[in-house]
VEXSE-238713 format. One record per residue (C-alpha): residue in three letters; y, z, x. Coordinates in steps of 0.5 Angstrom, whole numbers, plus 500, padded with zeros to 3 digits. Layout:
% residues N
alaYZX...
***
This chain:
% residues 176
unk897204778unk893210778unk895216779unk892216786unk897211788unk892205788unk893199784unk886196779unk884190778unk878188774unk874183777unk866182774unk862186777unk867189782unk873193782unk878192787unk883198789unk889196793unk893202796unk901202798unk904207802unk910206805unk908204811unk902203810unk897198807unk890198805unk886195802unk878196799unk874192795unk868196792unk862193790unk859197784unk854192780unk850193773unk851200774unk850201781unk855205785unk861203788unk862203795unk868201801unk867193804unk867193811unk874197811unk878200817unk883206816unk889202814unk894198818unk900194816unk898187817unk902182822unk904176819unk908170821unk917170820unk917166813unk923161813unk929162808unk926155806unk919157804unk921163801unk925159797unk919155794unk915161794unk920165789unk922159785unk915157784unk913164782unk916163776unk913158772unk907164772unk910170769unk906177772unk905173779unk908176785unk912171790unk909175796unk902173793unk904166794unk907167800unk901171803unk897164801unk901160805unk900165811unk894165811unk891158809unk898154814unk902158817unk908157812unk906149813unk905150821unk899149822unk897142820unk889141819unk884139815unk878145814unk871144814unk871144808unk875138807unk882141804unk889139806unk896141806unk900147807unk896151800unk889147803unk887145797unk880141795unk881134794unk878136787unk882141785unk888137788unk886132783unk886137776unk892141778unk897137782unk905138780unk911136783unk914141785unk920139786unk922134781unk923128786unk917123782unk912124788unk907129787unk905130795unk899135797unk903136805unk910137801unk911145800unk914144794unk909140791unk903145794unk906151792unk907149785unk900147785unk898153787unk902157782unk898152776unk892154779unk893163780unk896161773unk890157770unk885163773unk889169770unk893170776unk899172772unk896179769unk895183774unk888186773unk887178773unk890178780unk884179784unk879173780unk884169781unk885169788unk878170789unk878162785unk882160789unk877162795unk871164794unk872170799unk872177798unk875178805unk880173803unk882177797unk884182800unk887180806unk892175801unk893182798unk894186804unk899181807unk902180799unk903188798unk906188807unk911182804unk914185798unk915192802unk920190807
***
């Protein structure tokens, strides 16, 4: 944290800036590549993001999830889970072919399926599977270090708008 009060994380090319008041939340991605200056990304003044009530049940697996990736923060999977089902509430497949609470490709689905309930089936609609992948995943992209983070994230959907909607909603959850 700087002494401005804004988290930092290193990204190639970008640098991303996440600001916490205690009611507040915002978010800027900064764009500044090859020593080209840096500037705000269609970014209004903050606002606490609206997210959906999380069940005991899900911030369950979130927490115990997170801790196979030490560094990660529970609030960043939980903000994955909102943004990509819900919390497993919305049960589609995307236009880009991923499926499962987590939404995950088929191809990554492949590479880092875990069973995250130790039950012997590794489903991608079972939460406890998804969330575990998704930790495998954060993890395997440098998701545990915090100036990591923010490239991790953006692996897992390559969206800066998603980066830092899944940051709003992950620093929104972690303060109440």
């Amino acid at each position: 944290m700087d002494g401005r009060g804004h988290l930092r994380f290193s990204v190639p090319g970008r640098r991303l800036a996440v600001g916490v008041a205690s009611t507040l939340v915002g978010v800027a991605v900064l764009a500044g590549a090859h020593g080209a200056p840096a500037r705000s990304v269609g970014l209004r003044p903050p606002v606490v993001p609206s997210f959906a009530p999380v069940a005991a049940t899900d911030l369950a697996v979130y927490r115990t999830a997170a801790t196979a990736c030490p560094g990660l923060p529970w609030t960043v999977l939980a903000a994955i889970g909102e943004v990509e089902s819900s919390h497993g509430q919305l049960d589609r497949v995307s236009s880009a072919g991923a499926v499962g609470p987590m939404q995950f490709l088929p191809s990554t689905w492949a590479a880092y399926s875990t069973d995250g309930d130790a039950d012997g089936i590794v489903q991608v609609d079972d939460p406890a599977d998804a969330t575990a992948t998704a930790v495998r995943y954060l993890c395997a992209n440098g998701g545990g270090t915090r100036s990591q983070l923010a490239t991790a994230i953006w692996n897992y959907n390559h969206s800066w708008p998603y980066v830092t909607r899944v940051l709003s909603l992950s620093a929104a959850m972690g303060a109440r």
